[in-house]
C-alpha positions, 0 to 999 in steps of 0.5 A, a space after each residue: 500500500 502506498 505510504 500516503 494512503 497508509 498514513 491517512 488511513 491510520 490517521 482515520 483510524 485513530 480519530 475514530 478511536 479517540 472520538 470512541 474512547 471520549 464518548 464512552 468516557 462522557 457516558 461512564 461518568 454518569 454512571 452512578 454506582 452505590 457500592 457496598 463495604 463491611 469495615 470490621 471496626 465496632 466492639 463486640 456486641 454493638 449492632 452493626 451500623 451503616 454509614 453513607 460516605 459521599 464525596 467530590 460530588 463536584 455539582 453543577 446546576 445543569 446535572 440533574 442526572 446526578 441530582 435525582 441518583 443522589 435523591 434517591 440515597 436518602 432511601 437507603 436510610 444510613 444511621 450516619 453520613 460522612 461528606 468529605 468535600 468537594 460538594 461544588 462546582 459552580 457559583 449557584 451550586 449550593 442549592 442546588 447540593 442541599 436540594 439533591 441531598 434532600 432527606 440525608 440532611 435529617 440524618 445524622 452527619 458530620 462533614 469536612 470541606 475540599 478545595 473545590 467548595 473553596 474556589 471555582 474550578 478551571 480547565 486544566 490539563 487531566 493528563 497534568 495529573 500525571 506529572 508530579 505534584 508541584 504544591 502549586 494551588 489554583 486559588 488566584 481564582 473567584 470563591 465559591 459560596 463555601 459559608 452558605 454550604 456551612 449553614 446548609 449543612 450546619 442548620 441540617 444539624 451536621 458537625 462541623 469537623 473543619 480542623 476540630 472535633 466532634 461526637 455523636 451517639 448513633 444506634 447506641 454507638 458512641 462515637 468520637 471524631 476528629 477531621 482537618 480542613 483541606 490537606 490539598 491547600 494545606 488548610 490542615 492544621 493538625 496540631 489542633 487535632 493532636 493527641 490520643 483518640 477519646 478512649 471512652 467512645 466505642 468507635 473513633 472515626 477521622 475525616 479528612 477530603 484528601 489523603 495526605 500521609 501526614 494525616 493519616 500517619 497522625 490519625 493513625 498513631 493518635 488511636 483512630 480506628 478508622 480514616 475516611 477521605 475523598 478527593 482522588 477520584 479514584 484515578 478518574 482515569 484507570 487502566 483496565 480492571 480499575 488500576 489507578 494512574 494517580 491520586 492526586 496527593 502523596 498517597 500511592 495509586 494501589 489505595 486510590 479508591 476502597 478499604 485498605 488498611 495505613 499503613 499499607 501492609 498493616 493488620 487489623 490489631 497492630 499498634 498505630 494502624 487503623 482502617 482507611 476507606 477512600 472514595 472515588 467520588 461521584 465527580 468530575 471537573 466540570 470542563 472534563 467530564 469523563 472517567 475510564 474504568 472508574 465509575 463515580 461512586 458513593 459508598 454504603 460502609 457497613 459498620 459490624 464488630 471486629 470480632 
């Protein structure tokens, strides 16, 4: 076959190729999926209890799809929910949030925020995600209406875990924790959460939207029993079978998403361990979207004794 030819015909073929991989990419980004999780982390005797983990829900006014997936959550009826940020993307976002979340909002919750319910997203680059991390933040652009999220949720009765503690008794588990405002900016301020884990709680639980390792290296050697965080997405963009390319922050890919254990090669029962559970989310970048081998996600953690 002459060459010219050859090319062209290989140039057609992988622009249909790249026009096919973005198209499944657009479609499997709305492909809301409810996981299910036993975490072995309540003494023996206590009931098991469920707790809906939702994060980097990223919303955007014009994504109803997503809005009326997230109404229908409050179904499942959680004795707890854990919001570990990212709820924005847009500057009319807020309502918009508290409308889809609709009955979670009666349940109990507790809640940190993540740098996109701060500042307004950009486009940028995914395949930048990939490259090492540069501590460089995006904050030169407009805030979001972050405090009116607070008062929905606070209003709603959510505990406020931005760098603070908190405490709740749910289904007769009494539970203490601790959370730090967004590692990703460096908003953390670990020092205020410093310390042992309350011993007198029957489950300590520790919030945070991105998994740094200082947070959960200090999480873990002050007793809590278990980490949960958002923001990588999942790798948004995996290899076949789910393998995640990054994560956005210092944790390694392979705990990009799921229940593991920090550190990594630790058991249940070791000293200064602890459950991390980290989600994939149910966003995208607003200019971006699309997810390959990772469907957006929220988590139903089913909480049962260790025993």
């Amino acid at each position: 076959m002459p060459f010219l030819p050859l090319l062209r015909r290989t140039a057609m073929l992988g622009a249909a190729a790249g026009v096919g991989l973005a198209s499944y990419a657009a479609w499997e980004a709305r492909q809301y999926t409810l996981r299910r999780v036993t975490v072995p982390v309540l003494p023996a005797g206590h009931a098991p209890l469920t707790v809906l983990h939702l994060s980097d829900i990223h919303m955007a006014p014009d994504q109803r799809a997503k809005q009326e997936w997230l109404r229908g959550l409050a179904a499942l009826e959680p004795d707890l929910v854990v919001n570990t940020g990212d709820n924005l993307a847009h500057m009319r976002s807020v309502p918009v949030v508290a409308d889809a979340l609709g009955g979670l909002l009666e349940r109990p919750g507790v809640y940190v925020l993540g740098s996109n319910d701060y500042y307004a997203p950009g486009f940028r680059n995914p395949f930048a995600y990939l490259l090492p991390d540069t501590g460089k933040r995006n904050t030169s652009v407009p805030q979001l209406p972050w405090p009116d999220l607070k008062e929905r949720f606070n209003d709603a009765g959510w505990v406020d875990l931005t760098n603070g503690f908190g405490s709740l008794t749910v289904g007769g588990t009494s539970i203490a924790f601790a959370g730090v405002d967004d590692p990703h900016l460096g908003y953390d301020e670990l020092e205020r959460v410093a310390g042992p884990a309350e011993a007198s709680a029957d489950l300590r639980l520790a919030v945070t939207h991105a998994p740094y390792l200082r947070v959960l290296d200090q999480f873990t050697a002050d007793g809590y029993d278990a980490v949960i965080a958002g923001h990588t997405h999942g790798g948004q963009v995996c290899l076949p079978g789910g393998r995640a390319l990054t994560t956005n922050c210092d944790l390694e890919p392979a705990r990009a998403r799921g229940l593991h254990r920090h550190p990594a090669r630790s058991a249940p029962g070791d000293p200064g361990s602890a459950w991390l559970h980290v989600s994939a989310g149910l966003g995208t970048n607003p200019y971006v979207r699309f997810r390959v081998a990772c469907r957006p996600e929220a988590t139903l953690l089913t909480l049962v004794p260790s025993d």
